[in-house]
C-alpha positions in Angstrom: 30.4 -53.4 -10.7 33.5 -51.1 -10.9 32.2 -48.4 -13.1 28.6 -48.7 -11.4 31.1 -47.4 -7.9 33.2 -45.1 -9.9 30.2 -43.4 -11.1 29.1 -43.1 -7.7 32.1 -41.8 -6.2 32.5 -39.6 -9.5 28.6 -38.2 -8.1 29.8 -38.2 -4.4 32.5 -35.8 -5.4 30.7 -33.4 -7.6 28.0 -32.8 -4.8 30.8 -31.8 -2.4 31.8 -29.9 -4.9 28.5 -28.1 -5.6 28.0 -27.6 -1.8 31.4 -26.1 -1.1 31.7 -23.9 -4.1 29.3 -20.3 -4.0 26.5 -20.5 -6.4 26.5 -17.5 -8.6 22.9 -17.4 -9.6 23.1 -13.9 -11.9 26.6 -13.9 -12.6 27.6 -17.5 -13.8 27.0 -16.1 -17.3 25.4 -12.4 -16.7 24.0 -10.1 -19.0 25.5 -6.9 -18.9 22.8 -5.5 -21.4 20.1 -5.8 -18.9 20.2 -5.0 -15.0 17.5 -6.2 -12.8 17.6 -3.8 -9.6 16.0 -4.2 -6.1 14.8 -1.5 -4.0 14.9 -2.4 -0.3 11.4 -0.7 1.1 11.0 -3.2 4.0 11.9 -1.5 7.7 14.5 -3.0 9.6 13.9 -5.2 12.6 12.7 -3.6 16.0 12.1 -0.1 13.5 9.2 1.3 15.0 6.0 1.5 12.6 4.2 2.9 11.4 6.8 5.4 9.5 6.4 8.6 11.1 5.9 6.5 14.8 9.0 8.2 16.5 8.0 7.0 19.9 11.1 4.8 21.2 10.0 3.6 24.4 11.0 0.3 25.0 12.5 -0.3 21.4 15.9 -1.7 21.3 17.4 -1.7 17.9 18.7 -5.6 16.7 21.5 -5.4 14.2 21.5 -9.1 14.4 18.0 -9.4 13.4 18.4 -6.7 10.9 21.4 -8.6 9.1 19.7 -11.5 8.8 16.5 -10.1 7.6 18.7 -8.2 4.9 20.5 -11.4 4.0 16.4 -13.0 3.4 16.1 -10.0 1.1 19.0 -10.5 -0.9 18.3 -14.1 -1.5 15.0 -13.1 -2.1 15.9 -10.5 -4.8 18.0 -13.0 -6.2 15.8 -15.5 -7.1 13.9 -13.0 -8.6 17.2 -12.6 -10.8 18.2 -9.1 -9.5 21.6 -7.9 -10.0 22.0 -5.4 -7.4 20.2 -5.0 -4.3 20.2 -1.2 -2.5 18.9 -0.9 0.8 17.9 2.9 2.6 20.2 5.1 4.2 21.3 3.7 8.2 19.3 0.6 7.1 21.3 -1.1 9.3 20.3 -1.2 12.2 17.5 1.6 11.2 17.3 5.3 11.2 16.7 7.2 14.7 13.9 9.3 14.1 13.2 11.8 16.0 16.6 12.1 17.3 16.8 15.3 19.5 19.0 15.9 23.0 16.4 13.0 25.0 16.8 10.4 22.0 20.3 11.0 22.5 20.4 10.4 26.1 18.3 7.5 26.3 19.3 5.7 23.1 22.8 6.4 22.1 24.6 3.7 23.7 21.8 1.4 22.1 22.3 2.6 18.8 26.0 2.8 18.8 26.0 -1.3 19.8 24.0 -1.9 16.8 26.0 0.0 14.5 27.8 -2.2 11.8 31.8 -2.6 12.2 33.9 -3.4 9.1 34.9 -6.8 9.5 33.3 -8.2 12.0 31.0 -11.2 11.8 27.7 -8.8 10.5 29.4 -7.2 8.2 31.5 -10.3 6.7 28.0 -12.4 6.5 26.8 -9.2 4.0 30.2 -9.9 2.0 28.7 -13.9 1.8 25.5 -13.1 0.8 27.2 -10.7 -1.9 28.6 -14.0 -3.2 26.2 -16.7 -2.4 23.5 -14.8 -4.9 26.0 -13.3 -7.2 24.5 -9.7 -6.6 25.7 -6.1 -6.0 24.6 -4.8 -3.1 24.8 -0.9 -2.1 24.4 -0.8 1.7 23.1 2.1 3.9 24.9 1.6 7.3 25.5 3.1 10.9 29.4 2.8 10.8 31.1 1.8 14.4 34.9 2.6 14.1 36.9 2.5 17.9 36.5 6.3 18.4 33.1 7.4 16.2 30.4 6.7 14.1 29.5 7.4 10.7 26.3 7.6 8.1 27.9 5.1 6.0 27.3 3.7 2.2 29.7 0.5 0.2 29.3 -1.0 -2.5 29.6 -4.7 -3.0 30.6 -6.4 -6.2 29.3 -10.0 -6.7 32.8 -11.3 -5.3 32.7 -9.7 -1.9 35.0 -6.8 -2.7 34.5 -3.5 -1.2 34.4 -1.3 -4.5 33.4 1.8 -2.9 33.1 2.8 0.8 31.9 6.3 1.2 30.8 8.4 4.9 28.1 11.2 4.4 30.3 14.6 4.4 28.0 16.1 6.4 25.3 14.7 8.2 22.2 16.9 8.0 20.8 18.8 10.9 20.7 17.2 14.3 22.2 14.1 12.3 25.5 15.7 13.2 25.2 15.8 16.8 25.6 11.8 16.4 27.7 10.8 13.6 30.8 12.9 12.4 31.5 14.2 8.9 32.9 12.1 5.8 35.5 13.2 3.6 35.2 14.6 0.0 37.3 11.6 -1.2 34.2 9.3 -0.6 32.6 11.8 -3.9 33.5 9.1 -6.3 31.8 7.4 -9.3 33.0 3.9 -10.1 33.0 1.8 -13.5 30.8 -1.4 -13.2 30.1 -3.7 -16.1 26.9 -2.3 -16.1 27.9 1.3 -16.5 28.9 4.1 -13.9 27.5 4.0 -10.8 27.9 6.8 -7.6 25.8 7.1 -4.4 24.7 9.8 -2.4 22.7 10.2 0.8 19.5 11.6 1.8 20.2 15.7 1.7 23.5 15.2 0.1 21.2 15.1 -3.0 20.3 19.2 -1.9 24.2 20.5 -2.0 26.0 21.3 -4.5 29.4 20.6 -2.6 28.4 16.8 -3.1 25.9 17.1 -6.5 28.3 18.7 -8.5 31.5 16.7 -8.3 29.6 13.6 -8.6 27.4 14.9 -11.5 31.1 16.1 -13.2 32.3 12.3 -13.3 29.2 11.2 -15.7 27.1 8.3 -13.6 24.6 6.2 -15.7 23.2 4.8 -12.5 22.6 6.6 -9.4 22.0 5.1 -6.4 20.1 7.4 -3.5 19.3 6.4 -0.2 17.1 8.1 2.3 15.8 6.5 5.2 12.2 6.7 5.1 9.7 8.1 3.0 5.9 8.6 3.3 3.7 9.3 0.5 2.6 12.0 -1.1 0.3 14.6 0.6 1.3 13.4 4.1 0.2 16.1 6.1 2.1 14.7 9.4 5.2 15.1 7.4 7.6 17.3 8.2 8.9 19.6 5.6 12.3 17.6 5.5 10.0 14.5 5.6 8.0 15.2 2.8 7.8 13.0 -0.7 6.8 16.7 -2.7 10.8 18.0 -1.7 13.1 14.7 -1.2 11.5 13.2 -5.1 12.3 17.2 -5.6 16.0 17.0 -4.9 16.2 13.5 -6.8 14.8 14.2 -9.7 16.7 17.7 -10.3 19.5 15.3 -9.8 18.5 12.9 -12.4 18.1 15.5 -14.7 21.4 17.4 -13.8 23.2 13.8 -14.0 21.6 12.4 -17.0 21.6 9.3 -14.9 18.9 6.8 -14.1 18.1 7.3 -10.0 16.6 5.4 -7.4 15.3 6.5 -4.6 15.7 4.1 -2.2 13.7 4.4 1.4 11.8 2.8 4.1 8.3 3.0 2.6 7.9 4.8 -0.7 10.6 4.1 -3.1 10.9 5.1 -6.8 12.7 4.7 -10.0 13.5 8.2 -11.8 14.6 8.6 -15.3 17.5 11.3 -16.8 14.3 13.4 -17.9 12.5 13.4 -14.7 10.1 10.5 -15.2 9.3 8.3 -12.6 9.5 4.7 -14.2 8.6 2.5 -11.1 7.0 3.3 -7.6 5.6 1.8 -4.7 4.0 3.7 -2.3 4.6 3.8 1.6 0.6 2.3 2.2 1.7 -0.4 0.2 2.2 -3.7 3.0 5.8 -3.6 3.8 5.3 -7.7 4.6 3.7 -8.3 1.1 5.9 -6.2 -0.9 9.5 -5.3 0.7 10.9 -4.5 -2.5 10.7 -2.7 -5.6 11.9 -4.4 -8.8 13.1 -1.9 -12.0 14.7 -4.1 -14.6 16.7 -1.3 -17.0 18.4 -1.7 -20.5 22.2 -1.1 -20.2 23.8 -1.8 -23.3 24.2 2.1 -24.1 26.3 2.2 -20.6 29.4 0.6 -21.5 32.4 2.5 -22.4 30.6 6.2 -21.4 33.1 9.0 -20.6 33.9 9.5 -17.1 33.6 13.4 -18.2 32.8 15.9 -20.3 34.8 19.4 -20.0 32.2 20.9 -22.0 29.4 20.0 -20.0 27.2 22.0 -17.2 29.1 20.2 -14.6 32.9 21.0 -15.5 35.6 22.8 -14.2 34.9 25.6 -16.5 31.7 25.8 -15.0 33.0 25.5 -11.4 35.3 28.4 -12.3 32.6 30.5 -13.5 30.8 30.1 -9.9 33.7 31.9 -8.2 34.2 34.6 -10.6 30.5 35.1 -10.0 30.7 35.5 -6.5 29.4 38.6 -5.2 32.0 41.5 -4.4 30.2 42.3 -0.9 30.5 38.7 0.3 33.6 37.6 2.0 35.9 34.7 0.5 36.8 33.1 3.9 36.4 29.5 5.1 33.3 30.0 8.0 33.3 27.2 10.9 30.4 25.6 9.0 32.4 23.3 6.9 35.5 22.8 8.8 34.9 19.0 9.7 33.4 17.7 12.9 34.3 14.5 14.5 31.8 13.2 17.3 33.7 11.1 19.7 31.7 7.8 20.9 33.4 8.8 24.3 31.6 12.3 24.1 28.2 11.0 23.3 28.2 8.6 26.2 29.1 10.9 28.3 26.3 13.5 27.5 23.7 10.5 27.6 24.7 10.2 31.5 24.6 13.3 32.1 20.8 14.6 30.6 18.2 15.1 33.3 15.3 13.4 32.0 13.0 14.9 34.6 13.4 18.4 34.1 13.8 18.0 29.8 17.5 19.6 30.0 20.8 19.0 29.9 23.5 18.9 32.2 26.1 18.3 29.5 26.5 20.0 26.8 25.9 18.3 23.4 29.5 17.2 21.5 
């Protein structure tokens, strides 16, 4: 009778145990030979569809909705025994397209409520799901701070540790009428047990100011993330829009790199090789609902222990040096206003929205 309630109380305590303790279902005992990755193709919530739709009217963005959809994904890629999870760029809470001077007025304040905050309650229950499926996860995010917003990426290690927390140096185009500029010091390729791995965003993958620094520092695994891509020979698509120049620009840079690269978006998504081949796809017709991710499974037991450079290489200081002596004679060596860095104050951005005449189509504020 004594050992038949020991034995029961032994049991009682090991299930509180199981239930209080994170389950670690691909890194208990993980094979760092083999990585099993998971392209995040699904739209966020309240995104409006189909992908080039840009119509906003009556959409409200739902960060809430978004994170908990993303966590459903993550689980979802776990049991599937994925290792790292990568969502698109602005992900959450979903990338404003079409975001000229009216988006701006009637959306802003919208958007920057939905943006993600580091630690607060959204961002802490992406650090849990982290843990809970023992994954990686490199995160495309609208970044709230007290005064801004940025175009935001992080890396997550299977622990909940931040191990990389980058801003987008220069958000392209009209993109920089919203968010404000990174730093250079967010250029940075990190050592994983899987190999190196950097990220980039969107037309970062166009400029050498943020290709060649992260190229110099040897990745094995890149991680790109745009924020939505239709297919090929999308005639609707605009020229920044189109699959023919962004899987372009990525696959220069897988060949420039000699890294594996994924192209991570809403809709088509992709896998590219170092020599330019595409090794996985799904295409943007492809039902979001039936197929929100892209699986790639890659061998990574050449990865461990690579250099972190090469001072012989195409991507080196010698090389870097050999760009300015080549500068042309006629062309002045001054810094122009173009790179000095912009900050967008949330303060500013309010204050055009209230300000924009809807009726007439113009402005009575000028844009920050």
């Amino acid at each position: 009778m004594l050992s038949t309630t020991l034995g029961a109380l032994l049991l009682s305590n090991l299930l509180a145990v199981a239930q209080s303790t994170p389950i670690y279902q691909n890194a208990t005992t993980p094979d760092y030979n083999n990585l099993t990755i998971a392209i995040v193709r699904a739209a966020p919530v309240n995104w409006p569809m189909p992908i080039l739709n840009k119509t906003w009217t009556d959409v409200t963005l739902d960060l809430n909705g978004t994170v908990t959809y993303g966590v459903e994904l993550i689980a979802q890629a776990a049991t599937k025994g994925a290792n790292l999870v990568v969502f698109p760029e602005t992900w959450f809470p979903g990338y404003p397209k079409g975001n000229d001077n009216a988006w701006i007025a009637g959306h802003v304040e919208d958007y920057i409520a939905n943006s993600l905050e580091i630690g607060s309650e959204n961002w802490n229950t992406l650090l849990s799901a982290a843990v809970s499926n023992g994954v990686y996860l490199a995160l495309g995010f609208s970044e709230k701070t007290n005064s801004s917003i940025y175009m935001a990426q992080a890396l997550i290690d299977p622990l909940g540790n931040v191990v990389l927390h980058r801003h987008k140096v220069r958000p392209s185009g009209g993109e920089r009428d919203i968010w404000s500029d990174g730093t250079l010091d967010g250029l940075e390729v990190i050592t994983t047990p899987y190999g190196r791995w950097g990220l980039l965003e969107c037309w970062e993958h166009y400029h050498p100011t943020m290709t060649f620094p992260m190229q110099a520092q040897l990745e094995n695994l890149h991680i790109g993330s745009w924020p939505y891509q239709p297919d090929f020979n999308t005639s609707a698509a605009l020229y920044w829009e189109a699959a023919e120049n962004n899987m372009a620009a990525s696959t220069i840079y897988a060949i420039n790199s000699g890294a594996t690269t994924l192209f991570t978006a809403v809709g088509y998504s992709a896998v590219i090789s170092s020599t330019g081949e595409r090794l996985a796809e799904e295409k943007a017709v492809t039902s979001m609902s039936e197929a929100p991710l892209l699986y790639y499974n890659m061998n990574t037991t050449a990865m461990h222990g690579t250099d972190a450079y090469d001072v012989n290489s195409e991507q080196s200081w010698g090389v870097l040096k050999e760009i300015e002596a080549a500068w042309a004679y006629y062309i002045p060596k001054v810094t122009g206003t173009y790179v000095l860095q912009k900050t967008v104050e949330i303060t500013d951005l309010l204050a055009y929205a209230a300000g924009y005449n809807f009726t007439s189509g113009t402005s009575t504020a000028a844009l920050p």
